[in-house]
C-alpha angles and dihedrals in degrees: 000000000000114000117197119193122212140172094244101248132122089250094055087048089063098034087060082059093052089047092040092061095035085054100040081225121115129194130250098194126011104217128173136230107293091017110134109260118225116254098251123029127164100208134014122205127179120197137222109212106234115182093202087069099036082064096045084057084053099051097050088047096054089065087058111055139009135279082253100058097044083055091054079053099058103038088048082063100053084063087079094210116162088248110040088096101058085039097055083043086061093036094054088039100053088042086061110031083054127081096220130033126285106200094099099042107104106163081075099095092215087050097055092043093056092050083051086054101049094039085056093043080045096056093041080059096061098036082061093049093042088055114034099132104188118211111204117220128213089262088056096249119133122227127176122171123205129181096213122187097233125040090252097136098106086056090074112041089097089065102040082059098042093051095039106033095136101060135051111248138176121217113195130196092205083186098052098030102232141082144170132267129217120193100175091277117046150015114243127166116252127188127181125215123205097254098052133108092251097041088111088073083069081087093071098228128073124260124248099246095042090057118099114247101258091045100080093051088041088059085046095055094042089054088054092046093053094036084047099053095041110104112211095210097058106042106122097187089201090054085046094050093041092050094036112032110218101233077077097058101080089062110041123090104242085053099064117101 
């Protein structure tokens, strides 16, 4: 059994491939620093992320299957599952050892697991999207806080810029512990620690003395609007969890007691 280490990035991901052909070794598990090691292995690598040759991967890969499908690549990855690396590492293999492309090919069990993958990160993507609820500080500046599932929130950063370009806005990942910052210009990473002046933001929600003024009666309202156009009659709780998942509810609006 042949164990490569690896430092868990996308990078270091690509740069095992490179290692793996100019080897002519290839792994068996991707583990990380710290990971358990099995009891009998026959070679140990460790590898040194490069991203020279994490681009000539690329590259190559890029003459083997479409825009589309490296993009199924690299959203698969944001999902974070233990086995989304060693996947990825098969995936890449079999597109490059093969004389056609494989993308389409899902009777290839790697193939169709990947597309899974990328189909559940992509609707994590649009649920974030459905149910941002900004709340505006005093400074004008939104924030709006979510605990998604995947780790999809750089996916759409892109839009979150595009629809409000014309206010500065904060979008935080409160599982992950990071977001991004827009000041009317441009998008920068942004991450609070908890003794920091914003650490009350880790909540999740504003707090009161932080809210514009206009903020605290506009949630109010909101709550009305949403209690007002419910029909009692007609509330079917497992619809409502299916279309709204609950891990959403602690941060939106008409959620708020």
């Amino acid at each position: 059994m042949n164990i490569y280490i690896y430092d868990k990035t996308f990078d270091g991901l690509l740069t095992a491939v490179f290692d793996a052909y100019f080897r002519k070794t290839f792994p068996d598990e991707l583990l990380s620093e710290g990971d358990a090691l099995p009891l009998f292995y026959d070679e140990l690598h460790t590898v040194v992320t490069d991203e020279e040759k994490a681009a000539r991967v690329w590259r190559g890969l890029q003459k083997k299957v479409s825009s589309s499908a490296l993009g199924c690549l690299t959203q698969s990855w944001l999902s974070e599952l233990p086995e989304v690396g060693m996947l990825i590492f098969r995936y890449i293999r079999k597109a490059i050892d093969s004389p056609r492309s494989i993308e389409t090919n899902f009777a290839d069990p790697d193939v169709l697991q990947l597309a899974q993958i990328w189909k559940k990160v992509d609707g994590e993507r649009v649920h974030l999207m459905q149910f941002v609820r900004f709340q505006k500080a005093a400074d004008g500046t939104f924030f709006a806080a979510f605990e998604p599932q995947f780790n999809a929130l750089p996916l759409t950063v892109h839009h979150f810029k595009d629809r409000f370009a014309d206010q500065k806005w904060i979008i935080y990942d409160m599982k992950r512990r990071y977001g991004f910052y827009y000041d009317l210009q441009e998008v920068t990473t942004i991450s609070f620690d908890d003794g920091s002046r914003e650490s009350h933001l880790i909540t999740g929600m504003l707090d009161e003395s932080l809210m514009d003024k206009d903020e605290k009666l506009f949630q109010q309202l909101w709550k009305t609007y949403f209690k007002a156009i419910c029909i009692k009659e007609r509330i079917n709780p497992r619809k409502h969890r299916q279309d709204m998942p609950v891990r959403y509810w602690k941060y939106l609006t008409e959620k708020q007691r």
